[in-house]
DOPALUM-240378 format. One record per residue (C-alpha): x, y, z; residue in three letters; residue number from 0. Coordinates in Angstrom, 2 decimals. Layout:
residues N
px:py:pz:residuo:num
X:Y:Z:ALA:NUM
...
***
This chain:
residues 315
px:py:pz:residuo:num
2.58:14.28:-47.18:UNK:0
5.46:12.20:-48.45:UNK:1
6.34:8.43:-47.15:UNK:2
8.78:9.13:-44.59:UNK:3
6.63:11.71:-42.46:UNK:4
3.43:9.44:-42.92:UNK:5
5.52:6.90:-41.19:UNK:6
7.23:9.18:-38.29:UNK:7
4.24:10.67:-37.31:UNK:8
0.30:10.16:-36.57:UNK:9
-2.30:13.52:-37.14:UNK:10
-4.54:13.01:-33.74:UNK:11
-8.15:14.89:-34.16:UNK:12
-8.83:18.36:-33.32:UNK:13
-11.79:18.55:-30.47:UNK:14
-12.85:21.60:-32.60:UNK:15
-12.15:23.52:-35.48:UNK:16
-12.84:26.86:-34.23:UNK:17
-10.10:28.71:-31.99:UNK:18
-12.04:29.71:-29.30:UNK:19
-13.75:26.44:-28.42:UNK:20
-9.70:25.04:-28.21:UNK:21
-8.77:27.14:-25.82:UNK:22
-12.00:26.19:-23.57:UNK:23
-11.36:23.02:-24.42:UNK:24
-7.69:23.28:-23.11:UNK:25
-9.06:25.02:-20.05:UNK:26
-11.78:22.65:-19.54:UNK:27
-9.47:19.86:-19.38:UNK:28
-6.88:21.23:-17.55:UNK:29
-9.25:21.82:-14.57:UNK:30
-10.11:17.96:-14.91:UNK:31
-6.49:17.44:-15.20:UNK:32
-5.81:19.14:-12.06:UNK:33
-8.63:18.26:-9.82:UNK:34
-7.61:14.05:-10.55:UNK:35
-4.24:14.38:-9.58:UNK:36
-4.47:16.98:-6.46:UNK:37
-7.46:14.20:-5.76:UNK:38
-5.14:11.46:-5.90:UNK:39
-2.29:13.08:-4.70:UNK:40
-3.83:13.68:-1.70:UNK:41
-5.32:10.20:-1.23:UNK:42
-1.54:9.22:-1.40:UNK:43
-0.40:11.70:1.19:UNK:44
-3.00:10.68:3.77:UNK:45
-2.45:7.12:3.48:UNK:46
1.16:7.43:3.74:UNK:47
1.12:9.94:6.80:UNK:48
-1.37:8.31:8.63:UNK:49
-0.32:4.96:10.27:UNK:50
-3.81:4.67:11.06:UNK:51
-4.70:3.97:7.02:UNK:52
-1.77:0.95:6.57:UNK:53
-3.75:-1.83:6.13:UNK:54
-4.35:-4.02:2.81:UNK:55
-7.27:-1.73:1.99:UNK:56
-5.52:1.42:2.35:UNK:57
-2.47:-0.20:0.21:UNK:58
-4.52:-1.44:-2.53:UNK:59
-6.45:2.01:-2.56:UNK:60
-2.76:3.75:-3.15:UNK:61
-2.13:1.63:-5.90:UNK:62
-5.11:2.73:-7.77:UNK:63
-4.01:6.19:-6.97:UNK:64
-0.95:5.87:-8.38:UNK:65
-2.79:3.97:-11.55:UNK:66
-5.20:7.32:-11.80:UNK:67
-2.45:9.17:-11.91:UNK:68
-0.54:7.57:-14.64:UNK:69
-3.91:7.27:-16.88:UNK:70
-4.90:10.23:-16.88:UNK:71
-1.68:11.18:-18.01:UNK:72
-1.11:9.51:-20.52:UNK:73
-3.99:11.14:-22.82:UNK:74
-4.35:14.68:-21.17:UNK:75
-1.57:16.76:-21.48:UNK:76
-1.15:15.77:-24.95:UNK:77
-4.53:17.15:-26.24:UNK:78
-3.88:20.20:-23.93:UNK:79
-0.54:21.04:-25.64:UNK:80
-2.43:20.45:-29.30:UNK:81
-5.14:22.95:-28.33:UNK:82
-2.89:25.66:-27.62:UNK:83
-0.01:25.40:-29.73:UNK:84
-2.87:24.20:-32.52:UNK:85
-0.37:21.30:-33.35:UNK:86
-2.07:17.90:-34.13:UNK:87
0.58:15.88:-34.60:UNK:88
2.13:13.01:-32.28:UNK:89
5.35:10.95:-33.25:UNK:90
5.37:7.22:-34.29:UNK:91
6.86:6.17:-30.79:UNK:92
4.71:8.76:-29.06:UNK:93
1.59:7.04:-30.11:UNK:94
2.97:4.00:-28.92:UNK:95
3.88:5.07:-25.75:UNK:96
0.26:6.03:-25.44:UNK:97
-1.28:2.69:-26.31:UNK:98
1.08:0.92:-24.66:UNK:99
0.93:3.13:-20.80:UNK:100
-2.76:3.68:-21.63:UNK:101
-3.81:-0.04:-22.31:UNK:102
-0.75:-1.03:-18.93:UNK:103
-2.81:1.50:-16.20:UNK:104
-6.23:0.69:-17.14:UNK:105
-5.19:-3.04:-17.12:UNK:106
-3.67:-2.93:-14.19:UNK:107
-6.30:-0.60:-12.13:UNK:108
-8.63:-2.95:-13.25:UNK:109
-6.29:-6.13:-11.58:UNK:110
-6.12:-4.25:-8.26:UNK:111
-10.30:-3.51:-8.23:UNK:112
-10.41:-7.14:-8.53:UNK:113
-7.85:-7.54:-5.59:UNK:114
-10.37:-5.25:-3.64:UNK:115
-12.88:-7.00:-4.51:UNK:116
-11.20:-9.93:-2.43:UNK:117
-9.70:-8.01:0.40:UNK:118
-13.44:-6.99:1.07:UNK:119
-14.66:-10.08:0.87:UNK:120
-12.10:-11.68:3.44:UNK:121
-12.71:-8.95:5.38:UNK:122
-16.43:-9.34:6.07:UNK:123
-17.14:-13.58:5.25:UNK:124
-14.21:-14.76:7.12:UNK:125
-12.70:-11.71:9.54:UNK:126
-10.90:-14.46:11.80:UNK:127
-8.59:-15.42:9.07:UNK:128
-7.92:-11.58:7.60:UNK:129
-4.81:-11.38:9.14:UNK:130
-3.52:-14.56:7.90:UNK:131
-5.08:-14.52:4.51:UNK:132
-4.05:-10.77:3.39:UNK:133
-0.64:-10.10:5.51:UNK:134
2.05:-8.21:3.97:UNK:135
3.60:-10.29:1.60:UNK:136
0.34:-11.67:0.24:UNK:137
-0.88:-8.70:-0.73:UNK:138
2.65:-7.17:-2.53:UNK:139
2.82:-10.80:-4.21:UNK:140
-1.48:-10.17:-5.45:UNK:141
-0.46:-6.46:-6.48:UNK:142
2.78:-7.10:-8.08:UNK:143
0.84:-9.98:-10.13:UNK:144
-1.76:-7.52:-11.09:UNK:145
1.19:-4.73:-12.20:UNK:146
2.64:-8.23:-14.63:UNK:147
-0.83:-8.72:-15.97:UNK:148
-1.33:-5.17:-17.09:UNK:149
2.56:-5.52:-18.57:UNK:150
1.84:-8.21:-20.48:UNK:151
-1.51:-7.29:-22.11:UNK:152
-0.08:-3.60:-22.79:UNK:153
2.76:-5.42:-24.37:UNK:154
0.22:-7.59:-25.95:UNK:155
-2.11:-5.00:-27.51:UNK:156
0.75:-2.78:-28.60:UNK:157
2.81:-5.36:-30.51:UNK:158
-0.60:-6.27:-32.10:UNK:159
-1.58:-3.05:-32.98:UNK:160
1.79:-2.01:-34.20:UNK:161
2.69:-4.77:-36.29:UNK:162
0.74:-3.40:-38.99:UNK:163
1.03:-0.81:-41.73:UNK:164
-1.20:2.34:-41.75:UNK:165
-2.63:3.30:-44.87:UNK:166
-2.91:6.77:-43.22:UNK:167
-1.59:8.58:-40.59:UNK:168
-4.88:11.18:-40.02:UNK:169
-6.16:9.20:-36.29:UNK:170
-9.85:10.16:-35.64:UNK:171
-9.60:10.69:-31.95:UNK:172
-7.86:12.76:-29.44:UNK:173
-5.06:10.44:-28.85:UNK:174
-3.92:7.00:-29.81:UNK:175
-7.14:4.90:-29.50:UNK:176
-6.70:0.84:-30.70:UNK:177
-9.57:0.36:-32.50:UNK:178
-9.22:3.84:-34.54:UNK:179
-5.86:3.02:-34.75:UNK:180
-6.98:0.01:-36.36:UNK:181
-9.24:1.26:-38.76:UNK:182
-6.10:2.91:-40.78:UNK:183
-4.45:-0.78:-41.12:UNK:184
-3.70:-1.95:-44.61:UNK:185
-2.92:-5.84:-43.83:UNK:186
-4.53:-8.14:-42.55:UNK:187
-2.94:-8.35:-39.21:UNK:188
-5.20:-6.52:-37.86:UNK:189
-7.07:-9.91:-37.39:UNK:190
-4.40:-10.70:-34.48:UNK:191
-5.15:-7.28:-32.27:UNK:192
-8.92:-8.43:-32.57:UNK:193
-8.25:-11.76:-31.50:UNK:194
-6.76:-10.09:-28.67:UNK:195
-9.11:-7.57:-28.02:UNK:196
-11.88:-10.34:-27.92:UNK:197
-9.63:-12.52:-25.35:UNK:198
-9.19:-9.51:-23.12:UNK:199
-13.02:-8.74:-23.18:UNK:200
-13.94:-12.78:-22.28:UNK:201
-11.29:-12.26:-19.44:UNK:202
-12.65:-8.78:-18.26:UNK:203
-16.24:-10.42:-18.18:UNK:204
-15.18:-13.53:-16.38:UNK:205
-13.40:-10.95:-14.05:UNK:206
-16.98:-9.61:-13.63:UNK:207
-18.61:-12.09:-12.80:UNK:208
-15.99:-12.67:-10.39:UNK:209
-16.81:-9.76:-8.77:UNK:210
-20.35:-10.15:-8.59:UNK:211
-20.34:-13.32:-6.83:UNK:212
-17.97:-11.83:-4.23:UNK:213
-20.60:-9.35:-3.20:UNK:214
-23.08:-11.62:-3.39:UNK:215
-21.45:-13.23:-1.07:UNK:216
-20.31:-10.03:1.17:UNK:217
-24.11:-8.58:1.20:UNK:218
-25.46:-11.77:2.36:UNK:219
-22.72:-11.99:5.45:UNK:220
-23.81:-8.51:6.18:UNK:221
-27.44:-8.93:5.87:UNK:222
-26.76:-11.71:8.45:UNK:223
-24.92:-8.94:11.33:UNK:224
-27.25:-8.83:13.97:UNK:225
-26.20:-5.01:14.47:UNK:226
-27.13:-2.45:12.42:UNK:227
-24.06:-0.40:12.88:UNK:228
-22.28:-3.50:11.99:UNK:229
-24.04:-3.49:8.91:UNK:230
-23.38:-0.38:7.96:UNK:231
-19.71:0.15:8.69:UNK:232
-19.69:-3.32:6.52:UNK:233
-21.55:-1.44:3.56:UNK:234
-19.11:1.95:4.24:UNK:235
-16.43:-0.20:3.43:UNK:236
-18.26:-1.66:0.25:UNK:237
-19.88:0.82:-1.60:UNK:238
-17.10:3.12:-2.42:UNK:239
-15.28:0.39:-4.59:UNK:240
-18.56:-0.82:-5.72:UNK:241
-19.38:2.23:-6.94:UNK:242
-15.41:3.17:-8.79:UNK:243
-16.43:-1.13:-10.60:UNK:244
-19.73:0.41:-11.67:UNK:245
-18.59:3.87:-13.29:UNK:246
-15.42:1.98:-14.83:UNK:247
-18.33:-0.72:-16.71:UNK:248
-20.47:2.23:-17.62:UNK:249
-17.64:4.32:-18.57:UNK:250
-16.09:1.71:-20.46:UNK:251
-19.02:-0.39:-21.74:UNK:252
-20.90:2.96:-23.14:UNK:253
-17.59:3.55:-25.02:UNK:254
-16.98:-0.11:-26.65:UNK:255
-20.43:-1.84:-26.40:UNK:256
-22.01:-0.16:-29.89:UNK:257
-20.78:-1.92:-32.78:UNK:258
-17.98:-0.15:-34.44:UNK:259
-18.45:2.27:-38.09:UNK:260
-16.32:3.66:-40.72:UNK:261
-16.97:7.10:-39.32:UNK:262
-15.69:8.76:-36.34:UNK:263
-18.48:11.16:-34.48:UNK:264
-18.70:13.34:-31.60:UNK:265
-20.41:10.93:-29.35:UNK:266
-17.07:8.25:-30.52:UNK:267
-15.48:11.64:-28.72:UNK:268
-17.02:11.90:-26.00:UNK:269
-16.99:8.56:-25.16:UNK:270
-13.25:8.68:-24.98:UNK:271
-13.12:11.69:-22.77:UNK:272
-15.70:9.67:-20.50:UNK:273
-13.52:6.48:-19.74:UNK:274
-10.17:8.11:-19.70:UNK:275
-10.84:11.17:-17.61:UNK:276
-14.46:10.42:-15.61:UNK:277
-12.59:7.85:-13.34:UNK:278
-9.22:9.12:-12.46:UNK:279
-11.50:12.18:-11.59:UNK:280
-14.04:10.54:-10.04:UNK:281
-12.25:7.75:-7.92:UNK:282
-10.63:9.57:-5.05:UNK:283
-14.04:11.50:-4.37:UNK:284
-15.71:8.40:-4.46:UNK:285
-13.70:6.85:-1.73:UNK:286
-13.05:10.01:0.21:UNK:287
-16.89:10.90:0.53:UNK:288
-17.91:7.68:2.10:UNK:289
-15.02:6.57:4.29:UNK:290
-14.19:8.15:7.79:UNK:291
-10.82:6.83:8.04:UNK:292
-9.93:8.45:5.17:UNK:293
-11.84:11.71:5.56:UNK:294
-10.31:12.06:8.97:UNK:295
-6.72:11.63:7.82:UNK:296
-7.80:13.89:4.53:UNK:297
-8.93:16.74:7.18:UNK:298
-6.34:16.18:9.57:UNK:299
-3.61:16.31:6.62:UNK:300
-5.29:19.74:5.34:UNK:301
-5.67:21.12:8.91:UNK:302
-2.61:20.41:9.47:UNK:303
-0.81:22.18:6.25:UNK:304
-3.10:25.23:7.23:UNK:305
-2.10:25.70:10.78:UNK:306
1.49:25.35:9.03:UNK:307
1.00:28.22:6.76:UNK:308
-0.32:29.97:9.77:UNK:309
2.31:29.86:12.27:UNK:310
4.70:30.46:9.14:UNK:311
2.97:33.99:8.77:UNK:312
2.74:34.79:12.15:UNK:313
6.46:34.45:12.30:UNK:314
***
């Protein structure tokens, strides 16, 4: 391969060489393509018909919809379209586009969890002052802060990634990852993107700690509600973004926490499918199974299309 293609384009990694195992794999991942945004579509929908679901919880849960949405978009219909058309090969600015949206909606999603995080905590430690501490404008001034953040570490990680020159251009993953990105680097500027990767894992750990302390604090509030149904609408309201925190560490710590090699293998592979698929997919089910707001508006919402397509048949 001569200079000037090496330069204009990256190779990404096959999942498989054989044919038949890229076509299930295209099939595979189109039905996990499909099922997170029809998931998160429809979290969208609800909240927005529903006057019933506008409230700061409701509006941070869209956001994180939307967020899904974009992530698992970034990285998805790419490999698809290589598995059919058997065509590995992604342009300069297309891999950038995929660091740069990938690293912006997993920043971000991560901003508005933490947001959550305090919306639920204000909500259950000091319910008198809700209304005063997370109005309207509070909480687009919080989100539109978290949207900036993930701007300006996307912009961070991309300009440090990009800045240097690739030996190669053969990527050993199924789309643009940093650190394999990384590995092809032929200066050493590479130095700079792992001083930043380093400062973004200090902040995501003092984020988590953040968190932690915040339900330490909700759970003992709710251990103190005389009622038990009090308690447990409290914990209805907690668990479900407990639970998206704790598969976003898992997902993302089983993918990051072993020490890096030369070598790219199938569990480096699977990890990557894992923490930029498993959540998108897994987030709106998450939510929808525990909360009865939301299951009522998801039901009434459905109902309501089918007694649509109903009366439109009769007629």
């Amino acid at each position: 391969m001569n200079n000037h293609t090496s330069k204009s384009t990256f190779l990404l990694m096959r999942i498989s060489d054989v044919q038949e195992l890229q076509i299930l794999h295209a099939f595979v991942f189109l039905a996990l393509y499909l099922l997170s945004i029809i998931g998160n579509l429809l979290i969208l929908i609800a909240v927005a018909l529903d006057y019933h679901l506008h409230t700061p919880m409701y509006f941070l849960l869209s956001n994180l919809a939307v967020l899904d949405l974009g992530s698992v978009s970034v990285t998805v219909p790419k490999s698809i379209a290589m598995s059919l058309a058997d065509d590995t090969s992604i342009s300069y600015y297309g891999c950038v586009a995929q660091v740069f949206f990938f690293i912006f909606f997993f920043t971000t999603g991560f901003c508005v969890l933490i947001i959550m995080a305090h919306d639920r905590n204000i909500a259950i430690c000091k319910p008198l002052q809700y209304e005063r501490i997370m109005h309207k404008e509070a909480c687009f001034h919080m989100v539109a802060l978290g949207w900036f953040a993930g701007l300006c570490n996307a912009l961070l990680h991309t300009g440090g990634t990009f800045a240097n020159a690739f030996c190669s251009n053969t990527v050993s993953q199924f789309f643009c990852e940093i650190p394999q990105l990384l590995k092809l680097s032929c200066s050493d500027l590479y130095l700079v993107e792992f001083g930043l990767i380093v400062l973004s894992c200090s902040i995501a750990i003092g984020s988590l700690i953040f968190i932690i302390k915040t339900y330490v604090q909700i759970f003992a509030t709710v251990l103190r509600i005389p009622s038990v149904h009090g308690q447990r609408k409290a914990f209805s309201t907690c668990i479900p973004h407990l639970t998206v925190v704790s598969v976003l560490i898992l997902c993302g710590g089983s993918a990051h926490a072993r020490p890096p090699t030369n070598t790219t293998s199938a569990l480096d592979v699977a990890f990557a499918v894992i923490y930029s698929i498993i959540p998108p997919l897994l987030n709106p089910f998450i939510y929808s199974m525990r909360n009865k707001e939301l299951k009522a508006a998801l039901w009434k919402l459905l109902n309501f299309r089918f007694s649509s397509k109903t009366i439109s048949i009769h007629l």
